[in-house]
C-alpha positions as CSV (number, residue, x, y, z in Angstrom):
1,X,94.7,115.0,81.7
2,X,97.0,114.5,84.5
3,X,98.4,110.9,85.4
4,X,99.1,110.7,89.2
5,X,101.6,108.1,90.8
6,X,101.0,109.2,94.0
7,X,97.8,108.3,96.0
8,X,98.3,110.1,98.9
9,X,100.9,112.6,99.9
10,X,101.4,112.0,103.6
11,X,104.3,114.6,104.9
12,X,105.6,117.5,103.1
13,X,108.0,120.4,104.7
14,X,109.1,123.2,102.3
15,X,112.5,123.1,100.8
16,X,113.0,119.5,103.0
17,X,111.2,116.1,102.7
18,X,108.2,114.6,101.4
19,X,106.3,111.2,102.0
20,X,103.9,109.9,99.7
21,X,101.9,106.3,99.3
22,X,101.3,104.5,95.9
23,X,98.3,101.7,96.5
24,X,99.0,99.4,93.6
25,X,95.8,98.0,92.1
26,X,95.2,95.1,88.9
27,X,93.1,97.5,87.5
28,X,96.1,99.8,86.5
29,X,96.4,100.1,82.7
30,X,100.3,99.0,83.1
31,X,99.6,95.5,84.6
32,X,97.6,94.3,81.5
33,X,100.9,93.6,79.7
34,X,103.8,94.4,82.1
35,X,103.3,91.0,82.3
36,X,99.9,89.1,81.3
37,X,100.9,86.5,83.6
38,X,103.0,88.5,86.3
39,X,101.6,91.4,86.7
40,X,105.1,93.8,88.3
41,X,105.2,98.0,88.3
42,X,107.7,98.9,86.0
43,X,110.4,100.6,87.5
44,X,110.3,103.7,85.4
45,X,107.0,104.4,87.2
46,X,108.3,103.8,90.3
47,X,110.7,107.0,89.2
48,X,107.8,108.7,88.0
49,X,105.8,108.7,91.4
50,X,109.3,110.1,92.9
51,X,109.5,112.8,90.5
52,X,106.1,113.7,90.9
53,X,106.7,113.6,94.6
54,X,109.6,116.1,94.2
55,X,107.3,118.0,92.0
56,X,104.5,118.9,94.8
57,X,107.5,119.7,96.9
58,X,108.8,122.1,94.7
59,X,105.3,123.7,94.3
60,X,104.4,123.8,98.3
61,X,107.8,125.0,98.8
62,X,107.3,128.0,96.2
63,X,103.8,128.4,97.7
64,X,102.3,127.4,94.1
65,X,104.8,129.6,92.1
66,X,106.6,126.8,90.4
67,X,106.5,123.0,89.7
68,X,109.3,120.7,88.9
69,X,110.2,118.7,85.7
70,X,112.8,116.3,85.6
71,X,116.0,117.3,84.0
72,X,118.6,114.6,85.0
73,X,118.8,111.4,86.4
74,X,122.3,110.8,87.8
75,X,121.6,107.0,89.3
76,X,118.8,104.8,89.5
77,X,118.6,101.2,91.0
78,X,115.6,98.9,91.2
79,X,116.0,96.3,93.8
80,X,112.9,94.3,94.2
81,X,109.9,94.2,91.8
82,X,106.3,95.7,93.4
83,X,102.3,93.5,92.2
84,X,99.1,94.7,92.6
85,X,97.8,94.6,96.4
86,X,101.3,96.2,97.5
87,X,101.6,99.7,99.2
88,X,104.7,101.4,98.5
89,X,106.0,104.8,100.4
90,X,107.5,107.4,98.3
91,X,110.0,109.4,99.7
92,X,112.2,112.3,98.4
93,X,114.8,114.8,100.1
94,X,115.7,118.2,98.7
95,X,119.0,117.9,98.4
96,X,120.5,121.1,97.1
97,X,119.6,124.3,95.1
98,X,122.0,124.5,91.5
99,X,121.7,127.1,89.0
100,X,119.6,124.5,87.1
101,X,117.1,123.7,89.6
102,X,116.9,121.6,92.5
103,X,118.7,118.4,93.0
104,X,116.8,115.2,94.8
105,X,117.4,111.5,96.3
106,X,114.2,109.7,96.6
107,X,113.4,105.8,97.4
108,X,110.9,103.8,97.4
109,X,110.1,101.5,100.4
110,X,107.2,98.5,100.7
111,X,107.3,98.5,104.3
112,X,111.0,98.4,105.5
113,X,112.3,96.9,102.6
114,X,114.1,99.3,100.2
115,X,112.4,98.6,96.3
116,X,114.3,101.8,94.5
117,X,116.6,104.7,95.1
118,X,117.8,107.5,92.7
119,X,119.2,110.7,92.5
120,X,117.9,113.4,90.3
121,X,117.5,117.0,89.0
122,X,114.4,119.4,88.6
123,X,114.4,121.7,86.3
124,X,112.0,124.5,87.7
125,X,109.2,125.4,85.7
126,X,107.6,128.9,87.0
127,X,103.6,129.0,86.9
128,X,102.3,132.3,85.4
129,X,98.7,131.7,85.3
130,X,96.8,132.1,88.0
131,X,93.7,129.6,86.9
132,X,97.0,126.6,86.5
133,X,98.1,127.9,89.9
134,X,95.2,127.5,91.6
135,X,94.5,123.8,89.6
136,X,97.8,122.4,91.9
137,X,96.4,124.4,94.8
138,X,92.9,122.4,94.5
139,X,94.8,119.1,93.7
140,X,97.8,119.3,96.2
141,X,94.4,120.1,99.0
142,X,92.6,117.0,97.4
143,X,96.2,114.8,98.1
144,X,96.8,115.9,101.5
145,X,93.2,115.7,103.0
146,X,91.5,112.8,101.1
147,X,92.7,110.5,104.0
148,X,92.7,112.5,106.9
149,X,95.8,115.0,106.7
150,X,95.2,118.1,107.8
């Protein structure tokens, strides 16, 4: 089973930049007891939808050849907390290729307003099956289209 941060992937351009939204809901298993009685994302989550992000960039960007998985995390800062009914926009910029993998920034925005930021590594992960392959293919299609993205 896959768990998906990101809700909607709303730009991607290979080996550049991809946009994402994260619609957060009370029904999220997370806001039962991060807190009972203030319900806030918890900021490693908010990493997690970047890294995803970075992830389907990777794997557009290889056409489906490779995925990333995080290998480093350099900086992270969390500047505002995020409840259910907010809609963030995940954002993250390919930054350079290194002999490891592929280094990122990303961010997270509710509205204007600058939530998180970090910088971090990918580790590339090559995808040999073709049946695994063509999973991200269907789900990457179901992401971009679901709302309208052609």
């Amino acid at each position: 089973m896959r768990f998906i941060f990101i809700d909607r992937i709303t730009k991607m351009e290979k080996g550049k930049v991809a946009s994402g939204i994260k619609n957060l809901a009370m029904s999220e298993d997370y806001f039962e007891h991060h807190f009972p009685f203030f319900p806030v994302m918890p900021g490693v989550l908010m990493l997690e939808a970047m890294v995803q992000l970075s992830s389907w960039l990777v794997s557009y960007s290889t056409e489906f050849k490779s995925f990333g998985l995080l290998s480093k995390l350099y900086e992270a800062k969390f500047r505002r907390s995020v409840q259910p009914g907010d809609s963030l926009e995940i954002q993250v910029e390919w930054i350079e290729r290194t002999d490891a993998g592929v280094a990122f920034q990303g961010k997270v925005l509710r509205g204007t307003e600058m939530i998180a930021k970090a910088r971090f590594e990918n580790k590339l992960i090559r995808i040999d099956q073709n049946e695994e392959k063509a999973s991200l293919e269907r789900l990457y299609q179901f992401l971009t289209t679901r709302f309208g993205r052609n």
